[in-house]
C-alpha positions in Angstrom: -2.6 -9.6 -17.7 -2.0 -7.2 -15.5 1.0 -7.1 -13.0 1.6 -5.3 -9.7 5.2 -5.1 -8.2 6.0 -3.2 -4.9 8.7 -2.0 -3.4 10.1 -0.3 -0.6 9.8 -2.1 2.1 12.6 -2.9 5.0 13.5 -2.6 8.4 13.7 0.5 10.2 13.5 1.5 13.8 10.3 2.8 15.3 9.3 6.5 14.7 11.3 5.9 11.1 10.3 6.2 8.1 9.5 4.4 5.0 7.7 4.7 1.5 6.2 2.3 -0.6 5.7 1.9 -4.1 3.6 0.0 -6.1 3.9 -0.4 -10.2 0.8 -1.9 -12.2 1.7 -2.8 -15.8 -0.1 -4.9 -18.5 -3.7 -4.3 -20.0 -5.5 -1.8 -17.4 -8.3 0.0 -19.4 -8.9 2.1 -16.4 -8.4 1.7 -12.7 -11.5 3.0 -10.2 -8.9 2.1 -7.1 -5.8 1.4 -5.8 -5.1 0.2 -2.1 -2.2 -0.5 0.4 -3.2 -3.5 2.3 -1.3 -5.1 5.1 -1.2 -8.3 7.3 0.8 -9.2 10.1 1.5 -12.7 11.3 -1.6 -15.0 12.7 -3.9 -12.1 11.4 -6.2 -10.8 8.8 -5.3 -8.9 5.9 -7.0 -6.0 6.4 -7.0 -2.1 4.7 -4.7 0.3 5.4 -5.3 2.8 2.4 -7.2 3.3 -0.4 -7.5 5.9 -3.1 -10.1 5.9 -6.0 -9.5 7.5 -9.4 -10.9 10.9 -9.0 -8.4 10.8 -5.8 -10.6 10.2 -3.0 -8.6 8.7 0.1 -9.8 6.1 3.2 -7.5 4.9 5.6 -8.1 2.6 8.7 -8.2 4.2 11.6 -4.4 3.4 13.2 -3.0 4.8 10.2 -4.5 8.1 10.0 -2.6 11.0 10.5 0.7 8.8 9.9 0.3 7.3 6.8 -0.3 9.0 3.2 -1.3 7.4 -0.2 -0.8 8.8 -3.3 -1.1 7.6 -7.4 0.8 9.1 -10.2 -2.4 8.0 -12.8 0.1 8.5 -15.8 1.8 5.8 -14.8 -0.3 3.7 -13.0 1.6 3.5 -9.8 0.4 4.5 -6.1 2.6 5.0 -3.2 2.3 4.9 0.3 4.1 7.3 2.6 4.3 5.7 6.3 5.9 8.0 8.9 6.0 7.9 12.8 6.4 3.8 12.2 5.3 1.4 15.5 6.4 -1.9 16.0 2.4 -2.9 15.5 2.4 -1.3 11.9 5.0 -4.6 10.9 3.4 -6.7 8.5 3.7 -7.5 4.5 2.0 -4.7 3.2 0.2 -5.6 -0.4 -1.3 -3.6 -3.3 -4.2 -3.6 -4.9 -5.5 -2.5 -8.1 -9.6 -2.9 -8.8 -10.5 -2.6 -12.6 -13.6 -4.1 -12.4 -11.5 -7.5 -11.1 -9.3 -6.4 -8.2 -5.0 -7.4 -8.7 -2.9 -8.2 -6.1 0.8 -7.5 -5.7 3.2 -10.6 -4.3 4.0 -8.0 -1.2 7.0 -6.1 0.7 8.0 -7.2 4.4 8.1 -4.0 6.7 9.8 -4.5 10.2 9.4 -1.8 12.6 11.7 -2.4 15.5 11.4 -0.8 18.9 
């Protein structure tokens, strides 16, 4: 029922620059989160960003200061700025969107080069 596409991802040299979107469609009542997740190869997926309805953010900890996510609520899409990119932020980077169940996006490759 409900869809998430993102886009924006690429291959850019590190200390570049990239932004990410992510589009939710279908039957969302209402959404309490939406998150930029990320996972590199032989590792976890783990957080990079969240942001809950009322616009609360969380990022992890190697991201802070770098990265910034964002939602346009109207139409249901969030976006994650990444600046200042490093070869270790390369991974498929996935959104999620948690209306009481939790959505996942198919993901967008980011390359960082050095």
């Amino acid at each position: 029922q409900v869809r998430l596409v993102e886009s924006g991802g690429g291959l850019v040299q590190a200390g570049g620059s990239l932004r990410l979107s992510c589009a939710a469609s279908g039957m969302i009542f209402s959404i309490n989160a939406m998150g930029w997740y990320r996972q590199a190869p032989g590792k976890q997926r783990e957080l990079v960003a969240e942001i809950t309805s009322g616009g609360s953010t969380n990022y992890a900890d190697s991201v802070k200061g770098r990265f910034t996510i964002s939602r346009d609520n109207a139409k249901n899409k969030a976006y994650l700025q990444m600046n200042s990119l490093k070869p270790e932020d390369t991974a498929v980077y996935y959104c999620k969107l948690v209306s009481g169940l939790a959505y996942w996006g198919q993901g967008t490759q980011v390359t960082v080069s050095s």
